[in-house]
C-alpha positions as CSV (number, residue, x, y, z in Angstrom):
1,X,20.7,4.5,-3.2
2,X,20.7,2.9,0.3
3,X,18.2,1.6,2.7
4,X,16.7,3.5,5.2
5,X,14.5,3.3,8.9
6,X,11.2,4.8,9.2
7,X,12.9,7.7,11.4
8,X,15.1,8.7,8.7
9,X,12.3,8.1,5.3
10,X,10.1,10.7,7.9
11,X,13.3,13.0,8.1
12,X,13.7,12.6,3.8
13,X,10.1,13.7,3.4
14,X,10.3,16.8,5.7
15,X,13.2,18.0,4.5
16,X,11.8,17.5,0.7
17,X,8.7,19.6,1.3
18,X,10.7,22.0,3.7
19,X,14.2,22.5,1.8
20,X,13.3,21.6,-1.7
21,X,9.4,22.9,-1.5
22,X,7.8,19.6,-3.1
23,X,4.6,19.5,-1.8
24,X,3.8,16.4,0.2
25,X,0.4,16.0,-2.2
26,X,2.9,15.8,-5.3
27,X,5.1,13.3,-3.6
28,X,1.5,11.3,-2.6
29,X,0.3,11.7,-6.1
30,X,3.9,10.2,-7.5
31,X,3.8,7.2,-4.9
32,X,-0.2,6.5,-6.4
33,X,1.2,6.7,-9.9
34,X,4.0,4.2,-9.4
35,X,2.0,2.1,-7.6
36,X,-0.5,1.6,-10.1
37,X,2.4,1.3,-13.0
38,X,3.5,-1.9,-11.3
39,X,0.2,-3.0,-10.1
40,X,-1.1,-2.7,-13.9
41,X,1.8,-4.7,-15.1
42,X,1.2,-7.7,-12.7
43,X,-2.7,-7.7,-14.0
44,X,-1.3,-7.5,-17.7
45,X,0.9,-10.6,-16.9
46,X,3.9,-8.0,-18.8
47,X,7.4,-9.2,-18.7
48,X,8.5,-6.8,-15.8
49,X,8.4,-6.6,-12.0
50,X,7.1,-8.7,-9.7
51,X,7.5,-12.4,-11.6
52,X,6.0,-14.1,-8.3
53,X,2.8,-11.6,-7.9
54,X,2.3,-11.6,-11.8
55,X,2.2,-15.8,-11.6
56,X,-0.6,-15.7,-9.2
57,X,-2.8,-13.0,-10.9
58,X,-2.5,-14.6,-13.6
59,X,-5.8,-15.9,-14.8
60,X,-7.5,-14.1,-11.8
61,X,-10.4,-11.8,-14.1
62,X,-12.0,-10.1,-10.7
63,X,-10.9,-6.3,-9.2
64,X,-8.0,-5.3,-8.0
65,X,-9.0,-4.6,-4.3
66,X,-7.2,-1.9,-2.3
67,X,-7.1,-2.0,1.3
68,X,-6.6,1.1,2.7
69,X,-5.7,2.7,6.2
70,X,-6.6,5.9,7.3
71,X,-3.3,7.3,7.5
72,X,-0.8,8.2,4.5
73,X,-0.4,4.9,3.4
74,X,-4.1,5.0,3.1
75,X,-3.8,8.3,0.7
76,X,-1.2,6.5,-1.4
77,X,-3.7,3.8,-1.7
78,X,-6.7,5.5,-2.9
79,X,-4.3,7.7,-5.6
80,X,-3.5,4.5,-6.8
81,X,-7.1,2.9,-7.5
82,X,-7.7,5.8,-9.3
83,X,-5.5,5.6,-11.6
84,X,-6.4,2.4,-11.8
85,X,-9.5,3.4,-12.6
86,X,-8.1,6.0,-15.1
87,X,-5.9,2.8,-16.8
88,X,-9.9,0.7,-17.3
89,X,-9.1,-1.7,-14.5
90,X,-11.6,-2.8,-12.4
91,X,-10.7,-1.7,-9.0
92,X,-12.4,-1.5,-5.8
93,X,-11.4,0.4,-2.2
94,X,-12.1,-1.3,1.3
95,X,-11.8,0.7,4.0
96,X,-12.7,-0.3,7.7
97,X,-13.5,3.2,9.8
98,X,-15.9,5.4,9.7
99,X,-15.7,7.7,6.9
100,X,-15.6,10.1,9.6
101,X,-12.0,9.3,10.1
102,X,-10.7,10.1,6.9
103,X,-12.0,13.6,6.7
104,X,-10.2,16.8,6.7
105,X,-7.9,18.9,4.8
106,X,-4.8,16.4,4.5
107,X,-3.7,14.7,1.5
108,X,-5.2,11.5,2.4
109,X,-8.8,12.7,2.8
110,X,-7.8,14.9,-0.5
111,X,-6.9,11.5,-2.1
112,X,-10.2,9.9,-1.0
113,X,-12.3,12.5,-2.1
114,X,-10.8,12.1,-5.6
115,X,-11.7,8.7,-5.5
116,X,-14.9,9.7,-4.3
117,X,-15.3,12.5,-7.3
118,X,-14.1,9.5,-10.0
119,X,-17.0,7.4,-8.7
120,X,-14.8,4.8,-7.7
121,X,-16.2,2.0,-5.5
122,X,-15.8,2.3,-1.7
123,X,-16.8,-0.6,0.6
124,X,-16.5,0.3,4.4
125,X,-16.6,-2.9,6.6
126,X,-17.8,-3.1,9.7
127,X,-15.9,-6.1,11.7
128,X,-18.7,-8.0,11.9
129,X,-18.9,-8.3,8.4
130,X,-15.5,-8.9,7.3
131,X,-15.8,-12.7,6.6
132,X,-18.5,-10.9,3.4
133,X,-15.3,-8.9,2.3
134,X,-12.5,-11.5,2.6
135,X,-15.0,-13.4,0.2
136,X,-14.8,-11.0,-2.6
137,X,-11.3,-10.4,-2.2
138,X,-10.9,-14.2,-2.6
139,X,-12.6,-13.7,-6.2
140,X,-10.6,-10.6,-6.8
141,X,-7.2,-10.2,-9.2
142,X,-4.8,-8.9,-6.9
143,X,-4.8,-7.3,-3.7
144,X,-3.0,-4.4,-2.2
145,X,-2.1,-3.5,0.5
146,X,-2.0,0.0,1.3
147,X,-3.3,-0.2,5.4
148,X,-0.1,1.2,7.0
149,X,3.4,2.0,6.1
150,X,6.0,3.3,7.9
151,X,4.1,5.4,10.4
152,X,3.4,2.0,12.2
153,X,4.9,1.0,15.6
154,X,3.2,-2.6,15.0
155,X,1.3,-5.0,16.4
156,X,-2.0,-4.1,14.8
157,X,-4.5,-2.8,16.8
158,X,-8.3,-3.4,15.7
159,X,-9.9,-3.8,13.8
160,X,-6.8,-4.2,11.6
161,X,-5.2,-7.4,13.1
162,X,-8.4,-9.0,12.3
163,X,-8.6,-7.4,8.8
164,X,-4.9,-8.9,8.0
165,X,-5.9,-12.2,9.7
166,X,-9.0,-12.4,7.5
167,X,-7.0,-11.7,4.1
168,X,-4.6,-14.0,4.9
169,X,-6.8,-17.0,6.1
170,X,-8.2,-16.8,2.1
171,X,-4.1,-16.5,0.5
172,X,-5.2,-13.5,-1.4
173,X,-2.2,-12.7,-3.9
174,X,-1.0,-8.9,-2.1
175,X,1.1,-6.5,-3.2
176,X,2.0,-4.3,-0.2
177,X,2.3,-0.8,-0.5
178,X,5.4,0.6,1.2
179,X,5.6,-2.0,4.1
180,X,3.6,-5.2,4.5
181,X,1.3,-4.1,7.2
182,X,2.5,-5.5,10.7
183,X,5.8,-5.6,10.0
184,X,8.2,-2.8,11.5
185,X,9.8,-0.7,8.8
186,X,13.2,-0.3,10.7
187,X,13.4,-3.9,13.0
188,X,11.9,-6.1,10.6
189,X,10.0,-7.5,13.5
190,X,6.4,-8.7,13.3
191,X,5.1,-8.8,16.9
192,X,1.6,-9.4,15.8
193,X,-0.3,-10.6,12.2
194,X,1.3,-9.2,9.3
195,X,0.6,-9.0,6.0
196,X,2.8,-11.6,3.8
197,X,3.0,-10.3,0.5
198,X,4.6,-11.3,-2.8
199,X,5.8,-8.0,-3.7
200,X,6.4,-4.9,-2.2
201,X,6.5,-1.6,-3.7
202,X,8.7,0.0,-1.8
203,X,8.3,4.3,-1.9
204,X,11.4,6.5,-3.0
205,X,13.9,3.7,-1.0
206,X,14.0,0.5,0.5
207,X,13.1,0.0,4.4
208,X,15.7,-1.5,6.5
209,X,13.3,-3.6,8.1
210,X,12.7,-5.9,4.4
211,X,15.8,-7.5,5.4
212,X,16.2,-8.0,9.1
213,X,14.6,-10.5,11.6
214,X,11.2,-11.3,9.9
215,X,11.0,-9.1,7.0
216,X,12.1,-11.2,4.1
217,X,9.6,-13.9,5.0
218,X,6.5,-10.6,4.7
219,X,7.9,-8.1,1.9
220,X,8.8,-10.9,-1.0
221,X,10.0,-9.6,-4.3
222,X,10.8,-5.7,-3.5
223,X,10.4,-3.4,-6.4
224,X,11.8,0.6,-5.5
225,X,9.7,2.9,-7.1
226,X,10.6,6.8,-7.8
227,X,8.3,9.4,-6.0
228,X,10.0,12.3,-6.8
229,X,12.7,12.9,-3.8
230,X,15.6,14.9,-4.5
231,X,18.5,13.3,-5.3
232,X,20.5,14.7,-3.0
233,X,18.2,13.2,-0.2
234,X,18.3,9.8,-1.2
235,X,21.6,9.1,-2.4
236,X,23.5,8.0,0.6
């Protein structure tokens, strides 16, 4: 296994759909799966990854809130609530664009419709009223953060700088998704807010960016999950 930049995780994906024909969905739904194994396992306080995120859900009874993005990451995030959902957890999905945004025939609106078809719940947050969400994810188990992954050439723009600056004013326990929103994948650099988790789950292979510049003091405890790539692509 070896760590990778966001150029080269983009280049692995491609060549998995292209070469190997895994559909991109597959590899989405995979990534959702994971995520919600280890997200599960922090709620049920189990003796596996994560030892920092578990301690501080611990005792926390609310939802697991997932914060999503309206790119892949996003998708990720809203396969992940609902299996979630599927597991009996009490989950809820934020989202902060109009739900114009997010439709469309690519995996992440297919994701979000899912969700939609489960009857999960869906907040969508205008700015001005994102001091009324940062107060029920304050009451909430866990959070995670699925806003934007690798995709990102950070700083934030809005309304997502604020929406990191409001979960981190409360010290939400998060779980990032991927990549601690704000941070680069590749640099490690955090030119603007950035999420600072205490775990991250990172997809298929570690980022370089989790440990250059800033990026240790953002991802925490990094847990690799398996999404399904081909060996051949990911051993280095």
């Amino acid at each position: 296994m070896r760590d990778v930049t966001a150029a080269e995780m983009r280049e692995i994906d491609r060549r998995a759909t292209a070469e190997f024909g895994i559909p991109s969905l597959l590899l989405m739904e995979n990534a959702a799966r994971s995520t919600a194994d280890v997200v599960a396992g922090i709620c049920a306080d189990a003796r596996r990854d994560c030892t920092e995120a578990r301690a501080a859900a611990r005792g926390r009874l609310g939802p697991v809130h997932v914060l999503c993005g309206p790119g892949n990451n996003g998708g990720d995030g809203f396969g992940a609530a609902r299996h979630l959902h599927n597991r009996a957890l009490p989950v809820a999905v934020h989202i902060f664009e109009s739900l114009d945004r997010f439709s469309g025939k690519d995996d992440s609106a297919r994701q979000l419709e899912m969700a939609q078809r489960l009857g999960l719940r869906i907040y969508h947050w205008p700015a001005e009223q994102l001091p009324v969400a940062a107060g029920l994810w304050r009451q909430g188990r866990i959070c995670v953060d699925a806003l934007f992954g690798t995709g990102l050439r950070p700083p934030l723009r809005p309304p997502y700088d604020e929406v990191v600056r409001a979960l981190q004013a409360i010290r939400a326990p998060v779980v990032a998704l991927d990549l601690p929103s704000g941070l680069d994948a590749t640099t490690g650099e955090a030119p603007g807010p950035a999420i600072e988790a205490l775990a991250t789950i990172a997809l298929g292979l570690a980022k370089t960016g989790y440990a250059r510049d800033a990026g240790p003091l953002h991802t925490g405890e990094v847990v690799i999950v398996d999404i399904g790539l081909p060996r051949p692509l990911v051993v280095g």
